[in-house]
Backbone bond lengths (Angstrom), bond angles and torsions (degrees), N, CA, C in turn:
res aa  C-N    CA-C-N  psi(-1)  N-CA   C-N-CA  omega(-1)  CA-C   N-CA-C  phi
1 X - - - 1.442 - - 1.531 111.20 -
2 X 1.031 118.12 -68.57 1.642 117.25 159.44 1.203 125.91 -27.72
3 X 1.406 120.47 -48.56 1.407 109.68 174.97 2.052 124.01 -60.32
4 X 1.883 88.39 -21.90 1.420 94.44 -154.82 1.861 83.71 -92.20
5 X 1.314 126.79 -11.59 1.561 133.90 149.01 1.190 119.06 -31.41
6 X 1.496 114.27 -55.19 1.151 133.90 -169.47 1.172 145.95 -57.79
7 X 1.721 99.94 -17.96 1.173 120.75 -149.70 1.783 94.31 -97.83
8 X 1.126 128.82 -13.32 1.698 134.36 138.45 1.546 129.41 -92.87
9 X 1.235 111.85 166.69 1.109 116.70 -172.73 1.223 102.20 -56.52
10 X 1.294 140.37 144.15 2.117 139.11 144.94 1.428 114.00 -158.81
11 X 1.141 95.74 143.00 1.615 106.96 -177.93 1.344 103.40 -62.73
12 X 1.265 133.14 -169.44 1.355 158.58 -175.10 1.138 120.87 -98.92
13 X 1.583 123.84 -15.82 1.563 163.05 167.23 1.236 93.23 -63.70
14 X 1.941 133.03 -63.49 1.171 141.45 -123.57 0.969 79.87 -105.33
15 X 1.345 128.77 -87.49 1.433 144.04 174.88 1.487 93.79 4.23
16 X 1.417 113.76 -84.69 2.029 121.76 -131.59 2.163 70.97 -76.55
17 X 1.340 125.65 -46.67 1.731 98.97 172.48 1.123 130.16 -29.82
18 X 1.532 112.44 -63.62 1.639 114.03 177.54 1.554 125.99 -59.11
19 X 1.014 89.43 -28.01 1.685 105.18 174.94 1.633 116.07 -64.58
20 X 1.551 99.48 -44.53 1.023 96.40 -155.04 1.878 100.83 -96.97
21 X 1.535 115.60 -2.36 1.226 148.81 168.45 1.505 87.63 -52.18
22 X 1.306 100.04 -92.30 1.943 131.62 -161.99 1.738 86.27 -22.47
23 X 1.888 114.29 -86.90 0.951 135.56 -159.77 1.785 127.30 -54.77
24 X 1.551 94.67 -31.34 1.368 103.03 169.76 1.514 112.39 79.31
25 X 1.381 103.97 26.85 1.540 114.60 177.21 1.711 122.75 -117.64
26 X 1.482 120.88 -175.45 1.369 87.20 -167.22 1.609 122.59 -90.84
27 X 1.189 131.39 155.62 0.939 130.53 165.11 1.456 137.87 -45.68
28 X 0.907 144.34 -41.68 1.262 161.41 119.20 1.691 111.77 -1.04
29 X 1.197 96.96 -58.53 1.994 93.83 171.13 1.216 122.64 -81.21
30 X 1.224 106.29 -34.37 1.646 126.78 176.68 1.635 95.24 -51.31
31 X 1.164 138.51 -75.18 1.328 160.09 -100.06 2.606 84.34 -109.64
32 X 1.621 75.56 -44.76 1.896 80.37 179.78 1.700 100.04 -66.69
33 X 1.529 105.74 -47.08 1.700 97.05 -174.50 1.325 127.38 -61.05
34 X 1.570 103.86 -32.99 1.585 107.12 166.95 1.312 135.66 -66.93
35 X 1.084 91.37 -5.87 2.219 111.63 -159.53 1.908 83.47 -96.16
36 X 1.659 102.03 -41.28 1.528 88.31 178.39 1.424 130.14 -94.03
37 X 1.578 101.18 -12.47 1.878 108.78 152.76 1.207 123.12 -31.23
38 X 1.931 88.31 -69.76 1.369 93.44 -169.15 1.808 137.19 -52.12
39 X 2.098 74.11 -45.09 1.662 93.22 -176.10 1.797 118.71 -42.37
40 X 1.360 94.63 -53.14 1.449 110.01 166.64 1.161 137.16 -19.35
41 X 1.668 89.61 -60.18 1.784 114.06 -172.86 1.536 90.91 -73.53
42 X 0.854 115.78 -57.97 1.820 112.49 -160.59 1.420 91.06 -62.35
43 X 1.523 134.91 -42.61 1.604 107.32 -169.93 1.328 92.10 -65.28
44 X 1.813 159.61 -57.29 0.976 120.09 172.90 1.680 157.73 -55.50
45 X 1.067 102.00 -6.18 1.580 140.57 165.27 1.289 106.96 91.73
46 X 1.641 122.64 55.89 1.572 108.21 -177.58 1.539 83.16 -116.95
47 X 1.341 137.52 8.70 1.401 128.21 168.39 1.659 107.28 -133.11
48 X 1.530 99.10 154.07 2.141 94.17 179.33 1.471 78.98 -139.78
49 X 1.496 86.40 127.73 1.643 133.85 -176.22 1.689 82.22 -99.21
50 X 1.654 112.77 122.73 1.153 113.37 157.09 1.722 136.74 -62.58
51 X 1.143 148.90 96.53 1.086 126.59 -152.83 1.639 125.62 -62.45
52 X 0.893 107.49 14.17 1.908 120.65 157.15 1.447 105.37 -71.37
53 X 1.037 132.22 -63.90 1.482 132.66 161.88 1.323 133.96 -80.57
54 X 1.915 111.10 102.14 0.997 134.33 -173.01 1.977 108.59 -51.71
55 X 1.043 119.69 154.27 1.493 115.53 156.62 2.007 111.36 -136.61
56 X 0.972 93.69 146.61 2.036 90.16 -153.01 2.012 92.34 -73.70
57 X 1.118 89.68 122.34 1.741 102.20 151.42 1.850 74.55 122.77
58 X 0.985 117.23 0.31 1.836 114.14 164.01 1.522 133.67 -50.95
């Protein structure tokens, strides 16, 4: 689902929402798992994190 997120611009805000929309779980965890999806992906470079928006351990 995230990946298919991806495919427009969205913050990290939006993202762990829809996610956490779809699944019906809480927000709050949702929002940590995505922050560490993402982070992930971009240290391998299959995602570009704009540098206007920080992501923590950056």
């Amino acid at each position: 689902m995230i990946w298919k997120l991806l495919e427009s611009p969205r913050t990290l805000a939006q993202l762990a929402a829809e996610v956490a929309e779809a699944y019906d779980v809480d927000h709050t965890r949702v929002e940590q798992d995505v922050t560490k999806f993402v982070s992930e992906m971009k240290s391998v470079g299959l995602v570009e994190v704009p540098a206007s928006i920080a992501i923590a351990g950056d």
